[in-house]
C-alpha positions, -999 to 999 in steps of 0.1 A, spaced: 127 -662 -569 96 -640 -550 95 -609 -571 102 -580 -551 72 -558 -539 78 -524 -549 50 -495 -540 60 -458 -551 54 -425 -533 50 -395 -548 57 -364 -533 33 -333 -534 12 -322 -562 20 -284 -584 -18 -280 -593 -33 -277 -628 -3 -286 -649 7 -316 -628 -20 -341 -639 -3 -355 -669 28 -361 -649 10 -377 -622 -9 -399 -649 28 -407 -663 40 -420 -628 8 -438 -626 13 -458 -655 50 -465 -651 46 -476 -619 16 -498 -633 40 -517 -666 72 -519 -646 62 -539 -615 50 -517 -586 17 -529 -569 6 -491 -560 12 -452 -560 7 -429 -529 -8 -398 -542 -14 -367 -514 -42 -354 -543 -49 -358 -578 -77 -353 -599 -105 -376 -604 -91 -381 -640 -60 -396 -629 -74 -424 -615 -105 -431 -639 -76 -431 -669 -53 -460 -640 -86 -478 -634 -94 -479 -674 -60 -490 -680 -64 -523 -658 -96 -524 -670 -83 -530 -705 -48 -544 -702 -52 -564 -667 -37 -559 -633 -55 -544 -597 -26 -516 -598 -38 -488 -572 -35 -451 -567 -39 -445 -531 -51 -408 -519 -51 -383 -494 -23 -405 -472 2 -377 -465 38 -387 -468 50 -391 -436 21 -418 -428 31 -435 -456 67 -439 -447 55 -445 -410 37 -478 -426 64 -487 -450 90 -491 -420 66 -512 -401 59 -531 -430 96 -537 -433 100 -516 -467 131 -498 -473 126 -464 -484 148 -455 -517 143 -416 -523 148 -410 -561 168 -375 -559 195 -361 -582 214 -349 -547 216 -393 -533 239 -418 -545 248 -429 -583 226 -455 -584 251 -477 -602 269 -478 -565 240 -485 -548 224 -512 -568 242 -543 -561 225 -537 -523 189 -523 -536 185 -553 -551 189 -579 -524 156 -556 -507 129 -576 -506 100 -552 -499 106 -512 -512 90 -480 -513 104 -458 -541 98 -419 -532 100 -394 -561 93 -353 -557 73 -331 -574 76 -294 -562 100 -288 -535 110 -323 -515 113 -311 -475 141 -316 -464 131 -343 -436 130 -365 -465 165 -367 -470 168 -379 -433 136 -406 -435 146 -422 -467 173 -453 -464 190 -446 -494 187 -414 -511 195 -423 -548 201 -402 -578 197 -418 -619 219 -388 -627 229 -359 -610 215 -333 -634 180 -320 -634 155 -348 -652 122 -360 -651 109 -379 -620 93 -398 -645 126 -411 -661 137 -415 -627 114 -435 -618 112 -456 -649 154 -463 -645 151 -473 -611 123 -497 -615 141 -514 -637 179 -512 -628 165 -526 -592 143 -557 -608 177 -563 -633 149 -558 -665 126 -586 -650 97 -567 -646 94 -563 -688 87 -601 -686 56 -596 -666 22 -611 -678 -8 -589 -668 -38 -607 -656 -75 -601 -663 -67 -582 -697 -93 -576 -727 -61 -572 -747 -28 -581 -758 -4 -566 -778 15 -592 -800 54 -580 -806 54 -571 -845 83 -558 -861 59 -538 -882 26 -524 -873 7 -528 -847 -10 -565 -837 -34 -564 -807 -55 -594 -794 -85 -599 -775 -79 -623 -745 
């Protein structure tokens, strides 16, 4: 089976305190299968820390910049991608999952300050992990892996300097 390609789209930026978030979707994204991350802006320091972290642990994961949002669904449609927006207000996404994953080619949207409301009307599926306020992070992080059915924690990384070994106790890390 062709794993499904997944890209993720975040919405806006809420300057100075966002960067740790941003750094978070990054690097979920990154371990649970997407190939990028459309940022509008971030700081330099988001994507030095993403391009250390391939650096280190393998994989050519990508934080796009500067796209703004409506380009970037614009492309995904051409491209064929279904847009899933990640919202409290969509769908449980226990009804909707049976049909997300028979997509072959997806771009997840998640909000960070206020989501305009055209997004509602551009997205395919708007899709909610729970209805009650919650991270975008989480969000994210449940829908990557509800839609792959836990595949994507079986994922080798290629190109990495290191390797964690599973250890009941302690921590074991290889060099490759």
């Amino acid at each position: 089976m062709t794993p499904m390609s997944i890209r993720v789209l975040r919405l806006g930026q809420r300057y100075v305190r966002d960067d740790r978030t941003l750094t978070h979707l990054c690097l979920v994204s990154r371990a649970m299968g997407a190939e990028c991350i459309y940022l509008e802006d971030a700081e330099k320091d988001v994507t030095a820390t993403l391009e250390e972290v391939n650096r280190t642990w393998g994989g050519d994961f990508q934080a796009v910049l500067g796209r703004p949002w409506r380009e970037v669904i614009r492309e995904a449609k051409r491209e064929g991608r279904h847009v899933i927006h990640l919202t409290m207000y969509g769908m449980p996404i226990q009804e909707a999952i049976v049909q997300l994953r028979e997509l072959d080619k997806v771009l997840l949207v998640v909000g960070g300050p206020k989501v305009p409301g055209k997004m509602y009307h551009e997205a395919d599926f708007n899709v909610a992990v729970t209805s009650q306020p919650h991270s975008e992070v989480a969000a994210l992080a449940i829908a990557l892996h509800e839609i792959q059915s836990g595949e994507e924690l079986k994922r080798a990384f290629e190109k990495s300097k290191l390797r964690i070994l599973p250890s009941p106790r302690g921590k074991k890390v290889v060099e490759n």
